[in-house]
C-alpha positions in Angstrom: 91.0 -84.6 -59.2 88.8 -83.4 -56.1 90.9 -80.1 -56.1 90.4 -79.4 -60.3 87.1 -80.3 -59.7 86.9 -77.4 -56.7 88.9 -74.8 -58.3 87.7 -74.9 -61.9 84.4 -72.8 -61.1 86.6 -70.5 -58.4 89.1 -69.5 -61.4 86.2 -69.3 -64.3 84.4 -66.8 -61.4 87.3 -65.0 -60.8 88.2 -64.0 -64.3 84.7 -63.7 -65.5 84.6 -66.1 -67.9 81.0 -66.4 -68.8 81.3 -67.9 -72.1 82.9 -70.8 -71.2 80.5 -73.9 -70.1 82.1 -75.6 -66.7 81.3 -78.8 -68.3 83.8 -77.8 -70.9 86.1 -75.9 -68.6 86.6 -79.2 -66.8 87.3 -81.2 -69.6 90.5 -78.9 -70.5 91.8 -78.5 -66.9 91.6 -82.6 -67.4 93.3 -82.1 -70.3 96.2 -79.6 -69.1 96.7 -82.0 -65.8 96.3 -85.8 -67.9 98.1 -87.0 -70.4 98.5 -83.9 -72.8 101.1 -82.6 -70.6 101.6 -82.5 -66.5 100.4 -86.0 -66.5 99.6 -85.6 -62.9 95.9 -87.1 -63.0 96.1 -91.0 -64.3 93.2 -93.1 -64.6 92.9 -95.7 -62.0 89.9 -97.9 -61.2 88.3 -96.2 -58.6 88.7 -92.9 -60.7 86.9 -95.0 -63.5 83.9 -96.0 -61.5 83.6 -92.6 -60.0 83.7 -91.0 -64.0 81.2 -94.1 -64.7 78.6 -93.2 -62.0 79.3 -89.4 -62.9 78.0 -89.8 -66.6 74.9 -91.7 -65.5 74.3 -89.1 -63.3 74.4 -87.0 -65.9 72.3 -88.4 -68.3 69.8 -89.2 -65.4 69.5 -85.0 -64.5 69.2 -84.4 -68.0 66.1 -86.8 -68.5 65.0 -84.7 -65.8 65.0 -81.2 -67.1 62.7 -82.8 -69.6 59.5 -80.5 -69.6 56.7 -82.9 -70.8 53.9 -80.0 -70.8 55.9 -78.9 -74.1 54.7 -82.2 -76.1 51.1 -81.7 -75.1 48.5 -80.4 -77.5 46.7 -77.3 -76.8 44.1 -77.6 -74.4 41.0 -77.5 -75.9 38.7 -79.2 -73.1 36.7 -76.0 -72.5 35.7 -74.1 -75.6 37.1 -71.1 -74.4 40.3 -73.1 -74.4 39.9 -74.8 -78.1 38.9 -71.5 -79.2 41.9 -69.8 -78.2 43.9 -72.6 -79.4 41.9 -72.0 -83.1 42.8 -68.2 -82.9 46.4 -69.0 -82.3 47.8 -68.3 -86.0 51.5 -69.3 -84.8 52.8 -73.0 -85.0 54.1 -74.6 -81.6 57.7 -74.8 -80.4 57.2 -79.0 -81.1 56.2 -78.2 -84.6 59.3 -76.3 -85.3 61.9 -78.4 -83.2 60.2 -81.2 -85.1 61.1 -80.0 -88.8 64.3 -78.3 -87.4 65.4 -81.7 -86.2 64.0 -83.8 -88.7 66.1 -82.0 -91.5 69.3 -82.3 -89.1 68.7 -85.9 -88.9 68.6 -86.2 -92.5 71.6 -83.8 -93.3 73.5 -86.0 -90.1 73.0 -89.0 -92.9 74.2 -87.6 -96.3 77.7 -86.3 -94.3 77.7 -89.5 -92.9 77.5 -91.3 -96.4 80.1 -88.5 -97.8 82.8 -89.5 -94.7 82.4 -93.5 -96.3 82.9 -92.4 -99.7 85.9 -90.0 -98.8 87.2 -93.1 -96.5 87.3 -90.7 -93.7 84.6 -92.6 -91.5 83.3 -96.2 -92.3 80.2 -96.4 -90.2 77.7 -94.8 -91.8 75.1 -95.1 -88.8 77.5 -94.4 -86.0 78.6 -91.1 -87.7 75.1 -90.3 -88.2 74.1 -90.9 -84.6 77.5 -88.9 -83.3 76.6 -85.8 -85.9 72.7 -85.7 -84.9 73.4 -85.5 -81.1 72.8 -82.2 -79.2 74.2 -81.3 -75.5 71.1 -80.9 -73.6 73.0 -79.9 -70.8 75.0 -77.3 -71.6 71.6 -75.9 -74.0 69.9 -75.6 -70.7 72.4 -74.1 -68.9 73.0 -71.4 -71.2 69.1 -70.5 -71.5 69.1 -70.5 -68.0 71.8 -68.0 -67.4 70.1 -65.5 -70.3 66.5 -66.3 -68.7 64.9 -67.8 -72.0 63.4 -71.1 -70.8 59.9 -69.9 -70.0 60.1 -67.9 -73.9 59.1 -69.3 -76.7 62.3 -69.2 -78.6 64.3 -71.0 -75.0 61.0 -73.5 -75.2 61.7 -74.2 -78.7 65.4 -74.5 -78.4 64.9 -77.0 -75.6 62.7 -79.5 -77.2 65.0 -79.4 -80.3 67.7 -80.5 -77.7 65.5 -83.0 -76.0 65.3 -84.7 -79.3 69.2 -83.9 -80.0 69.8 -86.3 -77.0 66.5 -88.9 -76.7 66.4 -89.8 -80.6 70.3 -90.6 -81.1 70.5 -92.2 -77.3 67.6 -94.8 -78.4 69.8 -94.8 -81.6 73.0 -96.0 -80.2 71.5 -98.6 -77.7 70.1 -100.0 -81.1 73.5 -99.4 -82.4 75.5 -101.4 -79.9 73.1 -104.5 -80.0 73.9 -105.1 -83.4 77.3 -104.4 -83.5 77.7 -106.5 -80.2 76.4 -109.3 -81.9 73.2 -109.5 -79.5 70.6 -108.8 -82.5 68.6 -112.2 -81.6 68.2 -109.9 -78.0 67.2 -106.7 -79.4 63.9 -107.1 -77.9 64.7 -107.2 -74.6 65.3 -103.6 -74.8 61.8 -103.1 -74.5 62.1 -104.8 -70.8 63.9 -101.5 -69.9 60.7 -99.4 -70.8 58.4 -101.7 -69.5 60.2 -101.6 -66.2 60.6 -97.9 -66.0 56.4 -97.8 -66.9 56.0 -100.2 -64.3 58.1 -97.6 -61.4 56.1 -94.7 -62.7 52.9 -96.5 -62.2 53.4 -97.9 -58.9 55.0 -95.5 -57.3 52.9 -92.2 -58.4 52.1 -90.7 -55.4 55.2 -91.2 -53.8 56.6 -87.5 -53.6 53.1 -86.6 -52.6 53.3 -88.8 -49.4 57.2 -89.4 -48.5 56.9 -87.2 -45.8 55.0 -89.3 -44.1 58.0 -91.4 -43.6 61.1 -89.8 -44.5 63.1 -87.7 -41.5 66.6 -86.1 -42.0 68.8 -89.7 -41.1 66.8 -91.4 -44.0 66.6 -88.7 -46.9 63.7 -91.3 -48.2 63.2 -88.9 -51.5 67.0 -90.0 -52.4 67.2 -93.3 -51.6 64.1 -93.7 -54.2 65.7 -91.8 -56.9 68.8 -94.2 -56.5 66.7 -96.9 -56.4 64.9 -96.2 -59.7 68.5 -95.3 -61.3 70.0 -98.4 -60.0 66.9 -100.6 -61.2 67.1 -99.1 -64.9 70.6 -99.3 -65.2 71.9 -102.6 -63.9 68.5 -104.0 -65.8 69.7 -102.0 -69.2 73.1 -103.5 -68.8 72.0 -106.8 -68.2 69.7 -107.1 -71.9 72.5 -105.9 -73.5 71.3 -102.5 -73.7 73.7 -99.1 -72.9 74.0 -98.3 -68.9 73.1 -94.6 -69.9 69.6 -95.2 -71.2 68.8 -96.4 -68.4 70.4 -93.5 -66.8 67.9 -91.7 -68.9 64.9 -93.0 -68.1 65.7 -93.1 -64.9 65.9 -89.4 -65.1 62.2 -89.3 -67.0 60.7 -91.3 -64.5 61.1 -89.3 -61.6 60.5 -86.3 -63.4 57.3 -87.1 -63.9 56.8 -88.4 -60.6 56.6 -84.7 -59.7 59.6 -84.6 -57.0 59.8 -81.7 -54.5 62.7 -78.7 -55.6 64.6 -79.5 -52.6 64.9 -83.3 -54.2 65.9 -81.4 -57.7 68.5 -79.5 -55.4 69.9 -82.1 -53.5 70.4 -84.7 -56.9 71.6 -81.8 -58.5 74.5 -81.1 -55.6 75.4 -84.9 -55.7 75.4 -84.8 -59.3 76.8 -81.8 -60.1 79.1 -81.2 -57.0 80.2 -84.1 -56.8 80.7 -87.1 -59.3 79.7 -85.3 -63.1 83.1 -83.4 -62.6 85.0 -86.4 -62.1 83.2 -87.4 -65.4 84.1 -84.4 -67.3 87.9 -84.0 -65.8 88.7 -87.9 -66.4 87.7 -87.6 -70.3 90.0 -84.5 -70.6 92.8 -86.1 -68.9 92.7 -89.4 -70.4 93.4 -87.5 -73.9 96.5 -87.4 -75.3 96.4 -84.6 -77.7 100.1 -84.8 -78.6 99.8 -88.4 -79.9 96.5 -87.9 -81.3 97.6 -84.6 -83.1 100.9 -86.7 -84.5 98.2 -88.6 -86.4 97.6 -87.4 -89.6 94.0 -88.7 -89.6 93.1 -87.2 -86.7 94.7 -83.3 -87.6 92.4 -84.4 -90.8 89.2 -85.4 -89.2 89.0 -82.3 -86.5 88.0 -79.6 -88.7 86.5 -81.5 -91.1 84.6 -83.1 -88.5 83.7 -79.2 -86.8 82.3 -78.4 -90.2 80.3 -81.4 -90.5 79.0 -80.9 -87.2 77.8 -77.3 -88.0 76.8 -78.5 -91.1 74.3 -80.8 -89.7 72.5 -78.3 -88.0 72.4 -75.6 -90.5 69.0 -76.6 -91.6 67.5 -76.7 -87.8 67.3 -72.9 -88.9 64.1 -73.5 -91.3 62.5 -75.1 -88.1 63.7 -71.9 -86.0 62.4 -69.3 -88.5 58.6 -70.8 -88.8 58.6 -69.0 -85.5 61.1 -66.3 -85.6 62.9 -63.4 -87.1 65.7 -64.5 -89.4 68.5 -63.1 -86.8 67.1 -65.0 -83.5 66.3 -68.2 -85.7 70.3 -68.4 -86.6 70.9 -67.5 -83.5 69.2 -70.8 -82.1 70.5 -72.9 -84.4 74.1 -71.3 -83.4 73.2 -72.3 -80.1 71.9 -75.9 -81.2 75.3 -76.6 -82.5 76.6 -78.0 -79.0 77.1 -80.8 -78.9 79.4 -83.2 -76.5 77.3 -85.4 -73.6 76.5 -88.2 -75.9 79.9 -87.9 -78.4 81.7 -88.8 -75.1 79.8 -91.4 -74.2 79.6 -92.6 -77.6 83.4 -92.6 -79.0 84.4 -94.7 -75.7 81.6 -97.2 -76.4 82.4 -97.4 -79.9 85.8 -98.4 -78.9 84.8 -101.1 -76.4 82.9 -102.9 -79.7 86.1 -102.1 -82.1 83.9 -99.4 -84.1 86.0 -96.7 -83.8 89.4 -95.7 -83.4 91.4 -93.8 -80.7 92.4 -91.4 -83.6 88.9 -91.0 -84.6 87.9 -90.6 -80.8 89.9 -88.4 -80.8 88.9 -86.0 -83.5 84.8 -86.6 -82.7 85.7 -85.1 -79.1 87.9 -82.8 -79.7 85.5 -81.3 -82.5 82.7 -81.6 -79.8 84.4 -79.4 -77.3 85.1 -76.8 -80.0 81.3 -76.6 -80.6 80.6 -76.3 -77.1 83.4 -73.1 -77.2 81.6 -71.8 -80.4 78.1 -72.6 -80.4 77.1 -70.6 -77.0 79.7 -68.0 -78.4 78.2 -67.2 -81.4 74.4 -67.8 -79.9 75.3 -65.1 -77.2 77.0 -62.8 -80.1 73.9 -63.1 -82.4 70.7 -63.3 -80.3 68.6 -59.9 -80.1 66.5 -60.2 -77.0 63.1 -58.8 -78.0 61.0 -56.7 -75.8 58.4 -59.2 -74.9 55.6 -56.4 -73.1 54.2 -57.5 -70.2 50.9 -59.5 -71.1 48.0 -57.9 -68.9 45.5 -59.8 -67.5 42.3 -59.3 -68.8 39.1 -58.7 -66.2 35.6 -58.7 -67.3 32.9 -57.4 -64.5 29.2 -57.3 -65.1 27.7 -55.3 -62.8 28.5 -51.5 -62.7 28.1 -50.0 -59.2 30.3 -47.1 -57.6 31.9 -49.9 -55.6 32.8 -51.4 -58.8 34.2 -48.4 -60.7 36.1 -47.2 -57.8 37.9 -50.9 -57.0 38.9 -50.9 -60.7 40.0 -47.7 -61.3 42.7 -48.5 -58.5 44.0 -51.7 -60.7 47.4 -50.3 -62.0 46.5 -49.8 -65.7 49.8 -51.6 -66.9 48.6 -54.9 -65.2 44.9 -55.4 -65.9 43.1 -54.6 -69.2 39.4 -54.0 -67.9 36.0 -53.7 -69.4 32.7 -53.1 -67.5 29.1 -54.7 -68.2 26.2 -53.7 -67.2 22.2 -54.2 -68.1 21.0 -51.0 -66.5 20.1 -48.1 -68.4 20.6 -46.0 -65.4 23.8 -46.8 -64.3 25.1 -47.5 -68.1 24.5 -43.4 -68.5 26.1 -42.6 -65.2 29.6 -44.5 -65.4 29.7 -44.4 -69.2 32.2 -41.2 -69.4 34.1 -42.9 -66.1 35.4 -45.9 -67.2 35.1 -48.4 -70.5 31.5 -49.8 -69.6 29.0 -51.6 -72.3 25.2 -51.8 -71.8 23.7 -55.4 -72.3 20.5 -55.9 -73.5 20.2 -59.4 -72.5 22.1 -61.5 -69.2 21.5 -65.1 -71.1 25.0 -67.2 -71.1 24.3 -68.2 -74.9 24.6 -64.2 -75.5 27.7 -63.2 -73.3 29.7 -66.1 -75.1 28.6 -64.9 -78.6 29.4 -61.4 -77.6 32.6 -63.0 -76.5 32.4 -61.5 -72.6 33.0 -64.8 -71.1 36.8 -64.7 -73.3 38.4 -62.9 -70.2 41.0 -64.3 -67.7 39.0 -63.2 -64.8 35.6 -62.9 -65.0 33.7 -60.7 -62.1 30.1 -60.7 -61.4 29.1 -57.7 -58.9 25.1 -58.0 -60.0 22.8 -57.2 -57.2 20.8 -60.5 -57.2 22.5 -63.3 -56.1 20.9 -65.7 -58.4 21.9 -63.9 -61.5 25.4 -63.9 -60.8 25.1 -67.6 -59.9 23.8 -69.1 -62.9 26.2 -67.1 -64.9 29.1 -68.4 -63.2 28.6 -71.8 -63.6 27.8 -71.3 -67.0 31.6 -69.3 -67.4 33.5 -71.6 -65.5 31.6 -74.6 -67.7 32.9 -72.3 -71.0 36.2 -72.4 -69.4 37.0 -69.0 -67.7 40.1 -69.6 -65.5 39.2 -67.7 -62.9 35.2 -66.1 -61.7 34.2 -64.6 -59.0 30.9 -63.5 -57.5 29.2 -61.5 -55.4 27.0 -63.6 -53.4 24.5 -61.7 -50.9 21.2 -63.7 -50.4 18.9 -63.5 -47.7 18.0 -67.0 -47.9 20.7 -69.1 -45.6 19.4 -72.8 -46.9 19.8 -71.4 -50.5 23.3 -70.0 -49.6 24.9 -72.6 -48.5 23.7 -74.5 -51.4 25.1 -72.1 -53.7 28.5 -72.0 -51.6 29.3 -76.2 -51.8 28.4 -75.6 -55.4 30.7 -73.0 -56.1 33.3 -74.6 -53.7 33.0 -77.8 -56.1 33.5 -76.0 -59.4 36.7 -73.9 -57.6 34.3 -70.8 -57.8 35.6 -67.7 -55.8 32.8 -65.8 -53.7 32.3 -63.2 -51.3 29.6 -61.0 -50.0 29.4 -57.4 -48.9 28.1 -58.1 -45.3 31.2 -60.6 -44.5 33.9 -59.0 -46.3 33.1 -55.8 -44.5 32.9 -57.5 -41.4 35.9 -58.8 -41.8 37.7 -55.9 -42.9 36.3 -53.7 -39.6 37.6 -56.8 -37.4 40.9 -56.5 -38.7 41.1 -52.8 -38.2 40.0 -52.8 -34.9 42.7 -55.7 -34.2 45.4 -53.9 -36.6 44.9 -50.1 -36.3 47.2 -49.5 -39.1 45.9 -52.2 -41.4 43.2 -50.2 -42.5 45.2 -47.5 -43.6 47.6 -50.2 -45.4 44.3 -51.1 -47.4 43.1 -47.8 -48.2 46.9 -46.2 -49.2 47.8 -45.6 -52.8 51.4 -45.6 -51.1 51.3 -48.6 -49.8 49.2 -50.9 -51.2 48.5 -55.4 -50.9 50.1 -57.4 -53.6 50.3 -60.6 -54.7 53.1 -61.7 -57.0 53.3 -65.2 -58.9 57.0 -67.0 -58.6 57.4 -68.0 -62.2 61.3 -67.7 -62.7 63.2 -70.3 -62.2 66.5 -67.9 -61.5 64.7 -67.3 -58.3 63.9 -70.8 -57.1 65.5 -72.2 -54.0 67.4 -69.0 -52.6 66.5 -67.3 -49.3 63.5 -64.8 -49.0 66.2 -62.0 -47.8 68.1 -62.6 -50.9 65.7 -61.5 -53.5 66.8 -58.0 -55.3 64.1 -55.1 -54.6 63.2 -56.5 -51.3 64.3 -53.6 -49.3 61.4 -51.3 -49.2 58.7 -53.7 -49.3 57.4 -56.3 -46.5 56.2 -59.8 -47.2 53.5 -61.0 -44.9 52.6 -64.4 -46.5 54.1 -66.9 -48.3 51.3 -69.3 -49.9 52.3 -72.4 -51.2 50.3 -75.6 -52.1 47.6 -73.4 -50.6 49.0 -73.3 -47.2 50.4 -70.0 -45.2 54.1 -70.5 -44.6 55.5 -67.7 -42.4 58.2 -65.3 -44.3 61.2 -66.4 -42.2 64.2 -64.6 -43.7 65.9 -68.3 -44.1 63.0 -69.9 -46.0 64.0 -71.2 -49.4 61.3 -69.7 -52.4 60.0 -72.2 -54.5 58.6 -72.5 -58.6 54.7 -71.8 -57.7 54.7 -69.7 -54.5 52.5 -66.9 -54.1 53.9 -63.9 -52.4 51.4 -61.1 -50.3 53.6 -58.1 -49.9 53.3 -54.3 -49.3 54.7 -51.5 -51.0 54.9 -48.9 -53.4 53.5 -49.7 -56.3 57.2 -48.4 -58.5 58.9 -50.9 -55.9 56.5 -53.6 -56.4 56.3 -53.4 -60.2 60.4 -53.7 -60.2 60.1 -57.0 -57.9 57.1 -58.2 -59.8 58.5 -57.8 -63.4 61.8 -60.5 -62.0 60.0 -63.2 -60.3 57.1 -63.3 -63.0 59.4 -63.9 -65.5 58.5 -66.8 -67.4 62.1 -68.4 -66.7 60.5 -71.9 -66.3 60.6 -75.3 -68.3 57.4 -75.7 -66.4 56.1 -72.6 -67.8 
């Protein structure tokens, strides 16, 4: 078993089989070496409890690749914010997966009522729940792999999974309990929530202090996650409840605990390298597809059962296209098809209460893998990846001075969209043939929002009195500008340093002439070449935003593009890490580099990808 689980990914590498899932590439090596023919793998018990804890780690990572920003509202606490969020003509990714998955449910139910009356399937509900499910997993991985999770169409497709999996999970615990006979119990479900409420409250801040205590014997970060999964599940067995939702909320909790990626990483390797194989390799081998295709019910039930799973999501597609093109929105459905995580788990809980039949086991799983081969298949066949330009980030600066002009016009012109303010006449004639300047007849807040010069991403005030530039930005970070930032040169040092704890408080940015140039003349004279590095067009200071998730947790020296250019910072959680060649990027960190600006751009355009479920 420990070998198939070790070659598996070695032979699907070698031959290049991208198409296949592993998760479903282990399930037919279990298949070729159980049962179905070299009956060389047999289940024992300790290969049992291994495949048991391998499935509740499963379900526990996928709670965690849950991305709970998706389910939030628009932000509308600034009204910069709720009047973007009023512009936005487009429904959300929730409203979509919700009508996508609300008609699947509903389709899941009339196939389910058409297996009864053909006498195919009895239970109506369980064959609802099995047809509804989605693979969450194997949904990620593939948006992963084609970098679509920070898009809109990877976001949508995920939260339609997310309620593939949640909905018909809460679905079959309710399931069980009444078929078990434990109605009378059915509350004590809700003990399961309350006690994975009660770990999330009392232990919020525990990723932000662990370090505190942990060291490398005591891995303290894992030892809670276990904890919390152990908790769940032994309380969800004991009310009666299914060991896997506990899995799952297990899973939710520490997600939103906000854990470290190295604790991602490291439940991922124990998950994932270790025991979820054993899960996936045990199903396959414990099926016997000669004796389940001598049954004439099951060589029935498969493809009627593939077509009934496609079926079911056919009409996620009108959920798909409220967002997208009619090829894309097929495409995600395609994709949404896959479906096999919760039809195991399922079928061999349905056949601990009696509900189903090893034939119709059978058949469900057997259909699930072939969805799982077809699904990403066809999604990978159909999908048009559409250029998606890169969305510039838009700089206001009132205040027009040669300083001003010239520090703009070096902004490369495919990064920044700029526009220049300015309320003297003077100055308004001089630049107004240089660069895309505005005269303003009046420097009152009230007037800048209604002219809509406060709607900017980054909003720059280079006035020369202090005071102006003051007052306006407190009044553009109160309208909700994400980012200002102000010249500050007063004579006054009482009144400065007033001004600075204030601007401090409201996370204004602020600088002045005297003490940036000092600065920069220190640093020359320290670094004789670093005030050539600031004045070259050839080789110029950037800062690049880690965004993609492709990128997070390899090695600084392993990042494509990083030949010609030289990292001098690392900044993360606001701190200065030193760019060792060995030190592992992470989701968030902000890179200062040097290069040319081709080289840059090339670097820039593959960690800002939006390859993120936290995006």
């Amino acid at each position: 078993m420990a070998f198939a689980a070790f070659i598996t990914p070695m032979i699907l590498a070698k031959f290049k089989v991208s198409l296949l899932p592993s998760s479903i590439a282990e399930i037919l090596v279990g298949i070729v070496l159980g049962k179905s023919f070299f009956n060389v793998i047999h289940e024992t018990q300790v290969l049992t409890t291994m495949s048991t804890l391998g499935v509740i780690l499963l379900l526990f990572l996928s709670g965690m690749e849950i991305d709970f920003s998706l389910f939030k509202k628009s932000d509308t606490s600034t009204a910069l914010a709720a009047k973007r969020a009023e512009n936005s003509s487009d429904h959300s990714p929730l409203f979509a997966a919700g009508v996508g998955y609300t008609l699947t449910v509903i389709t899941a139910i009339i196939l389910a009522v058409l297996l009864k009356i053909t006498g195919l399937f009895s239970d109506i509900f369980l064959a609802a729940i099995l047809l509804a499910t989605v693979a969450l997993g194997i949904v990620i991985s593939v948006l992963k792999e084609n970098e679509l999770l920070g898009k809109k169409i990877g976001q949508t497709i995920l939260l339609f999974a997310v309620l593939g999996e949640v909905i018909p999970l809460i679905a079959l615990t309710i399931y069980t309990s009444v078929k078990s006979g434990h109605v009378g119990t059915l509350w004590l479900i809700s003990l399961v929530f309350l006690a994975a409420a009660f770990l999330l409250f009392r232990f919020r801040n525990f990723f932000t202090h662990f370090q505190e205590y942990t060291k490398s014997t005591t891995q303290l970060d894992m030892r809670f996650a276990f904890l919390v999964i152990i908790v769940l599940v032994v309380l969800a067995e004991t009310v009666g409840a299914e060991n896997i939702l506990g899995a799952f909320l297990a899973g939710i909790v520490i997600k939103l605990l906000e854990p470290e990626e190295t604790t991602q990483q490291k439940l991922d390797a124990m998950g994932y390298g270790f025991l979820i194989p054993f899960y996936f390799i045990l199903t396959g081998a414990k099926l016997d597809l000669p004796g389940l295709l001598s049954s004439k019910t099951t060589l029935v039930l498969i493809p009627l059962l593939l077509v009934a799973f496609f079926i079911t999501k056919l009409p996620a597609y009108f959920g798909f296209k409220a967002l997208f093109g009619k090829t894309n929105s097929f495409a995600a459905t395609m994709l949404s098809e896959t479906t096999i995580t919760l039809i195991l788990a399922a079928t061999t809980v349905a056949q601990n209460i009696g509900a189903m039949s090893t034939a119709q086991s059978g058949a469900f799983i057997i259909a699930g893998i072939l969805t799982c081969l077809l699904g990403p298949l066809f999604f990978k066949r159909i999908y048009q990846p559409r250029h998606e330009p890169t969305v510039k980030t838009s700089v206001h600066l009132i205040g027009a001075s040669l300083t001003a002009v010239n520090a703009t016009h070096g902004l490369p012109n495919d990064w920044y969209s700029i526009k220049m303010y300015t309320d003297n006449q003077g100055r308004y004639d001089a630049y107004k043939g240089v660069t895309d300047i505005t005269y303003l007849d009046s420097m009152e807040p009230e007037k800048l929002i209604k002219e809509e010069i406060f709607d900017t991403d980054v909003l720059v005030l280079a006035h020369r009195l202090a005071k102006d530039n003051y007052d306006l930005a407190l009044a553009a970070k109160k309208y909700g500008v994400p980012r200002v930032l102000l010249r500050l040169d007063t004579q006054d040092p009482d009144e400065a340093q007033k001004m600075k704890a204030e601007l401090e408080k409201k996370n204004i940015e602020f600088f002045s002439t005297f003490t940036t140039g000092v600065g920069v003349l220190r640093a020359a004279i320290q670094s004789p070449e670093l005030l050539r590095l600031l004045t070259s067009t050839d080789a110029e200071i950037f800062e690049i935003h880690l965004t993609n998730s492709l990128y997070s947790g390899i090695e600084l020296s392993e990042l494509p593009e990083i030949q010609n250019i030289v990292i001098s910072r690392i900044v993360r959680d606001r701190q200065f890490l030193p760019p060792r060649g060995d030190i592992q990027l992470q989701l968030g960190d902000h890179l200062l580099l040097s290069g040319s600006r081709k080289d840059v751009a090339n670097l820039r355009q593959l960690l800002n990808n939006q390859n993120s479920v936290e995006a």
